[in-house]
MISE-378499 format. One record per residue (C-alpha): residue number from 1; x, y, z negated. Coordinates in Angstrom, 1 decimal. Each point is the difference from the previous one (the first is absolute). Layout:
BEGIN
<node NUM, <X, Y, Z>>,
...
This chain:
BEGIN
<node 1, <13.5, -30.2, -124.7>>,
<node 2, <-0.8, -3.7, 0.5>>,
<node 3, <1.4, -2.5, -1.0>>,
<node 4, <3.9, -1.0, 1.8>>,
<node 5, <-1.4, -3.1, 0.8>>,
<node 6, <-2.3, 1.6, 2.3>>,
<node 7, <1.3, -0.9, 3.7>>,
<node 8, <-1.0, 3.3, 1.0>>,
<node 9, <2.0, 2.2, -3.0>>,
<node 10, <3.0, -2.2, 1.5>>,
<node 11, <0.2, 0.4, 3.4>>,
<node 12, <-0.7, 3.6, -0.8>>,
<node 13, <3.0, 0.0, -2.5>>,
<node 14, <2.1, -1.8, 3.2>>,
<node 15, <-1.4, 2.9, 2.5>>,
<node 16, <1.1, 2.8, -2.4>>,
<node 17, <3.9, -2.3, -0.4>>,
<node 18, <-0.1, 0.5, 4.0>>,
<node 19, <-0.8, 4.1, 0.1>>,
<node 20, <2.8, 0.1, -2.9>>,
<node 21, <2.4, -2.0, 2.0>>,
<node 22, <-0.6, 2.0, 2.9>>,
<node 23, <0.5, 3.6, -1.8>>,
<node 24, <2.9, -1.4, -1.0>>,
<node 25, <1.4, -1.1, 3.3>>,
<node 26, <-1.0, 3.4, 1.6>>,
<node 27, <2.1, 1.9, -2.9>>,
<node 28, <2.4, -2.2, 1.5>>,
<node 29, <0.2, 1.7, 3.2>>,
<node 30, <1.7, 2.8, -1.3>>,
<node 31, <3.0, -1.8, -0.6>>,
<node 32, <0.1, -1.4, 3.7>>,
<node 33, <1.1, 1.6, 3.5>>,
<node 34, <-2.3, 2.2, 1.8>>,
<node 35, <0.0, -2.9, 2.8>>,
<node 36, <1.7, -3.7, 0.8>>,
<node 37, <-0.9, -3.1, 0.0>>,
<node 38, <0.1, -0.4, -3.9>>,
<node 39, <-2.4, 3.1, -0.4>>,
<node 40, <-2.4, -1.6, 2.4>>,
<node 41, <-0.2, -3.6, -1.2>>,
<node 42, <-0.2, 1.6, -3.8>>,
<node 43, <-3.4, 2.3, 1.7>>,
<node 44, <-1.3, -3.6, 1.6>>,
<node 45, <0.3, -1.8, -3.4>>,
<node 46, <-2.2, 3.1, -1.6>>,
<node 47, <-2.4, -0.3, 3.1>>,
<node 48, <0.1, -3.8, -0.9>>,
<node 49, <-1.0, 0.7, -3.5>>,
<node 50, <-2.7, 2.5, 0.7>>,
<node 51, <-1.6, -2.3, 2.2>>,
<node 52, <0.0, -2.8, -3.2>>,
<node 53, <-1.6, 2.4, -2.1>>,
<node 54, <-2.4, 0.8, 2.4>>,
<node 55, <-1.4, -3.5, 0.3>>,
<node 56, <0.3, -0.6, -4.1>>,
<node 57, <-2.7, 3.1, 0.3>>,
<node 58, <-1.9, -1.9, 2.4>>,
<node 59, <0.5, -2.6, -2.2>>,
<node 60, <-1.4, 2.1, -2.6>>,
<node 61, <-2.9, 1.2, 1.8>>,
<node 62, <-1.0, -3.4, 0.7>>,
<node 63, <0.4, -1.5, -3.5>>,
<node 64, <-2.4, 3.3, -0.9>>,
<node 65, <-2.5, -1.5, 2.1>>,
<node 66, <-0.1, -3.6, -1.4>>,
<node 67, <0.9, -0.1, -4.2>>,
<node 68, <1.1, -3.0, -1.8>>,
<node 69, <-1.0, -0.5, -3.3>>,
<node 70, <-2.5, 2.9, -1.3>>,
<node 71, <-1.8, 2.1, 2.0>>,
<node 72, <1.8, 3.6, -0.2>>,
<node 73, <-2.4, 2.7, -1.0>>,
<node 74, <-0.6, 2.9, 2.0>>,
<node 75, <2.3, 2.1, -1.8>>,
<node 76, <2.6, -2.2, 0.0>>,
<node 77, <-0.4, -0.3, 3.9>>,
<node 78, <0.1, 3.2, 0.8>>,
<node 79, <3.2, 0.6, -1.9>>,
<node 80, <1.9, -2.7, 1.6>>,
<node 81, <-1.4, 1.3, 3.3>>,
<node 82, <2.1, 3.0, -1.2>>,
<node 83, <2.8, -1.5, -0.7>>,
<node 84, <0.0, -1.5, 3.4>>,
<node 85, <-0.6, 3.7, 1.6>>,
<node 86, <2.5, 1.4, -2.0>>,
<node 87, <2.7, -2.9, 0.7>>,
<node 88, <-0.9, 0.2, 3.9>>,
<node 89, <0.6, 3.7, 0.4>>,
<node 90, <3.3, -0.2, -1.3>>,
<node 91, <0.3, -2.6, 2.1>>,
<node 92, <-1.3, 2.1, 2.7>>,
<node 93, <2.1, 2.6, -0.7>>,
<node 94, <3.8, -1.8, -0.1>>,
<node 95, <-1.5, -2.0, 3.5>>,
<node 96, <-0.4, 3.5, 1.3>>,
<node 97, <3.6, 1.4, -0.8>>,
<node 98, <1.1, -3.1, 2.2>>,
<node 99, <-1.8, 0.9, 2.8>>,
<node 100, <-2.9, -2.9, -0.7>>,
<node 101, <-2.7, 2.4, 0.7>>,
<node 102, <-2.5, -2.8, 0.7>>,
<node 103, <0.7, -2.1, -3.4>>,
<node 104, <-3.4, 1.5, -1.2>>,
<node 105, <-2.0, -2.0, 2.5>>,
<node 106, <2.8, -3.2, -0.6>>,
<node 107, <2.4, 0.4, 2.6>>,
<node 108, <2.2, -2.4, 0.0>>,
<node 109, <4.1, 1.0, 1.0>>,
<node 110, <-0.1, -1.6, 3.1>>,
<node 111, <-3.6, 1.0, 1.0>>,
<node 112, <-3.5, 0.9, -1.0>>,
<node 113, <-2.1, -2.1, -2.6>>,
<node 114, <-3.5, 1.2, -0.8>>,
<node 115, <-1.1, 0.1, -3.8>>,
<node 116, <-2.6, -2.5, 0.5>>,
<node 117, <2.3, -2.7, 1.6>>,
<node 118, <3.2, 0.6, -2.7>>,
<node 119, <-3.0, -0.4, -2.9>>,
<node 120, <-1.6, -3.4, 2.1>>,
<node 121, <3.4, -1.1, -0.2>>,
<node 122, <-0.3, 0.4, -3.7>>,
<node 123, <-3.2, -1.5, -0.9>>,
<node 124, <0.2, -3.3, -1.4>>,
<node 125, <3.6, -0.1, -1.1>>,
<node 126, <1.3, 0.1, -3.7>>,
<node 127, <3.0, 1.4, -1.6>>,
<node 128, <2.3, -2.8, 1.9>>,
<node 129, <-2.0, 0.3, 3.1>>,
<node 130, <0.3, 4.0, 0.1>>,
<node 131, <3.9, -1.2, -0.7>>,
<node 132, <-0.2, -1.6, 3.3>>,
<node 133, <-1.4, 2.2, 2.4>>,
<node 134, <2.7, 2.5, -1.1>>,
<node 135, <2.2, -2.5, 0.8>>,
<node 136, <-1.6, -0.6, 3.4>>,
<node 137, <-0.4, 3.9, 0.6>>,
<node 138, <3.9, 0.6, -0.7>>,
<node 139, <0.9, -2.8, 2.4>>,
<node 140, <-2.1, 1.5, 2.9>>,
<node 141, <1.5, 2.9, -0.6>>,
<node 142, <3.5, -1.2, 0.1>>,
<node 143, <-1.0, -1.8, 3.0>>,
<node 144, <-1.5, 3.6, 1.4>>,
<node 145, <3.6, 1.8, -1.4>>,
<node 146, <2.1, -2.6, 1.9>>,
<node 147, <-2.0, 0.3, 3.5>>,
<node 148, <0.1, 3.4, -0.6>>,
<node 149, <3.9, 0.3, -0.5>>,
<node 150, <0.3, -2.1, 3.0>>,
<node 151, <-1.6, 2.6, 1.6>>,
<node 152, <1.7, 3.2, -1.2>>,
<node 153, <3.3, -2.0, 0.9>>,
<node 154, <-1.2, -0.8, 3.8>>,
<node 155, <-1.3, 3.4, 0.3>>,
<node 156, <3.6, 1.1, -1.4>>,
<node 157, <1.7, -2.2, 2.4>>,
<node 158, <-1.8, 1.8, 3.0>>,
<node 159, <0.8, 3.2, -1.6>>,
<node 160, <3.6, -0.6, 0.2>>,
<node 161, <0.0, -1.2, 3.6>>,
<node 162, <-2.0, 2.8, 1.2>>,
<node 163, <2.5, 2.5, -1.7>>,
<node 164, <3.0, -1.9, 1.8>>,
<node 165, <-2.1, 0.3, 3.4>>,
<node 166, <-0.5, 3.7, -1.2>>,
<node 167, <4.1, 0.1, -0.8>>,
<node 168, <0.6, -1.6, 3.4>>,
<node 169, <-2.1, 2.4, 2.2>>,
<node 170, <1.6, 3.1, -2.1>>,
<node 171, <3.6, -1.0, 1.1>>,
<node 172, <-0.8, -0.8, 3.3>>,
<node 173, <-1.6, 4.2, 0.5>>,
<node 174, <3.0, 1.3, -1.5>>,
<node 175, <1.9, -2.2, 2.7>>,
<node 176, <-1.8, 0.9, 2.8>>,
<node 177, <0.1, 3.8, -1.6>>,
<node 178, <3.8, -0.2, -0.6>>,
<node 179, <0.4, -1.5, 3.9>>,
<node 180, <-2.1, 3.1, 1.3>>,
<node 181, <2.0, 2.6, -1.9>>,
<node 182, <3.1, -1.4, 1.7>>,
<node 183, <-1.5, -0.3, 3.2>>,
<node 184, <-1.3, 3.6, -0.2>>,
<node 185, <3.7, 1.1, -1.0>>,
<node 186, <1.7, -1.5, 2.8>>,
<node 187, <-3.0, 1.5, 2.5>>,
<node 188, <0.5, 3.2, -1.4>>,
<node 189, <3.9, -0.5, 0.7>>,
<node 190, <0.1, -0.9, 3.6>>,
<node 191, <-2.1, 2.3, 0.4>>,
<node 192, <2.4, 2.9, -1.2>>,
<node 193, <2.6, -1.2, 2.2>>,
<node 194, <-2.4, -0.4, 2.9>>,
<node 195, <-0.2, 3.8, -0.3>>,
<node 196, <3.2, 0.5, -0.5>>,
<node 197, <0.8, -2.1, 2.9>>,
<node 198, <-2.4, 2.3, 2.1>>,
<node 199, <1.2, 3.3, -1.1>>,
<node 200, <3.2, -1.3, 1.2>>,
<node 201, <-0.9, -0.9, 3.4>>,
<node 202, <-1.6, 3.1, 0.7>>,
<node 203, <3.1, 1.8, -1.1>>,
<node 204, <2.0, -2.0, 2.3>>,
<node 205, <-2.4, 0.6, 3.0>>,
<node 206, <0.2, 3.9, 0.0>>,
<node 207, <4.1, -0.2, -0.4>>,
<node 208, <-0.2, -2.5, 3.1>>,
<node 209, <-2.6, 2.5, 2.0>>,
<node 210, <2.4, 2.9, -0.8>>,
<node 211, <3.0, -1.8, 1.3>>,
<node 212, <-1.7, -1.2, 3.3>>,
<node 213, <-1.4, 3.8, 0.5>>,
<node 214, <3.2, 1.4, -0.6>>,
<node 215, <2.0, -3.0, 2.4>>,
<node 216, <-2.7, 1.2, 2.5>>,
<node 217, <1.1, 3.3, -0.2>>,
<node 218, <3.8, 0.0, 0.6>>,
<node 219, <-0.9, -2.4, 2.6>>,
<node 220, <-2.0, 2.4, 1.8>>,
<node 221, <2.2, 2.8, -0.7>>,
<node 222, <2.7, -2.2, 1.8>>,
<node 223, <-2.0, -0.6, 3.0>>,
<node 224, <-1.1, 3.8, 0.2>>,
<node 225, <4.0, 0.8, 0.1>>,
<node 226, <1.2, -2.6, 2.3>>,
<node 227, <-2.9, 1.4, 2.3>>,
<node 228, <0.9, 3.2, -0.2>>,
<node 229, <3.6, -0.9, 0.5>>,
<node 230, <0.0, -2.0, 3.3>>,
<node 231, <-2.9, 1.4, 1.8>>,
């Protein structure tokens, strides 16, 4: 190992701090509610913090490419090229249990950010500068967080008025079905006692016909007799 004075050996000994702190957070998890507002703003601070170590690897990979002091051997560049490899796949590999499936290429949380413009962003800068852009990156992305809650709670606003519209409309068919059950019932009445009413009337026809036929009668029978009488 070279010596801790080596820039290198400790921003590397700062990356590996990071993965640690964000093991631990994630064991952290377990202890927290499936969902709510607390679980989510404890998964954006680990998002946060795997996008920090992500630029110290940059950082890393760009420190690699331009030594201070004496020139690394080739052995000794090839295993901190390891090291780097092996701290980005862990990396890679908490980013993708949060659903950061494009931190290999340097997404960024709020959108995508090639490699080769995170590492530009790199070059140049020392241990403070590095410091910095972190800074910089975690304010953009507090920035991105807050348009982005502003957002979810417009969309959520027009959620909730579409469900009342949705409400409205509901109560207004089981209105209109309620007023055509009623009006169906009452149909369905008068029209019993329209039948009724008709059955009734033809009843009272045939007992009038009768009458009249039988009032016909005795009156012919009369004038048949008186007739028969004075002729």
């Amino acid at each position: 190992m070279a010596a801790s004075s080596d820039p290198w050996i400790k921003e590397y000994n700062e990356a590996v701090k990071i993965a640690d702190d964000i093991n631990g957070m994630i064991s952290e998890r377990i202890s927290l509610p499936a969902s709510g507002p607390e679980t989510q703003r404890h998964a954006s601070a680990i998002r946060r913090k795997i996008t920090i170590l992500g630029t110290r690897l940059d950082g890393l990979q760009s420190l690699m490419s331009r030594p201070t002091g004496k020139p690394l051997t080739e052995k000794e560049m090839n295993r901190r090229k390891d090291m780097v490899a092996n701290l980005r796949s862990k990396a890679n590999q908490m980013a993708s249990a949060f659903n950061m499936s494009n931190f290999a290429n340097r997404d960024s949380l709020l959108g995508p950010e090639t490699k080769e413009d995170a590492m530009s962003r790199t070059v140049g800068l020392d241990n403070s500068g590095l410091v910095g852009l972190q800074r910089q990156i975690m304010k953009e992305q507090d920035e991105g967080l807050e348009k982005l809650e502003e957002t979810v709670t417009s969309t959520k606003h027009i959620a909730l008025a579409v469900n009342e519209e949705l409400d409205l409309h509901t109560r207004l068919i089981d209105d209109l079905d309620q007023h055509v059950d009623v009006t169906d019932s009452r149909l369905r009445r008068v029209q019993k006692n329209l039948a009724i009413l008709n059955k009734r009337t033809k009843g009272g026809c045939s007992c009038m016909c009768m009458l009249l036929a039988v009032i016909g009668i005795v009156i012919l029978v009369v004038a048949i007799y008186l007739l028969i009488k004075y002729l």
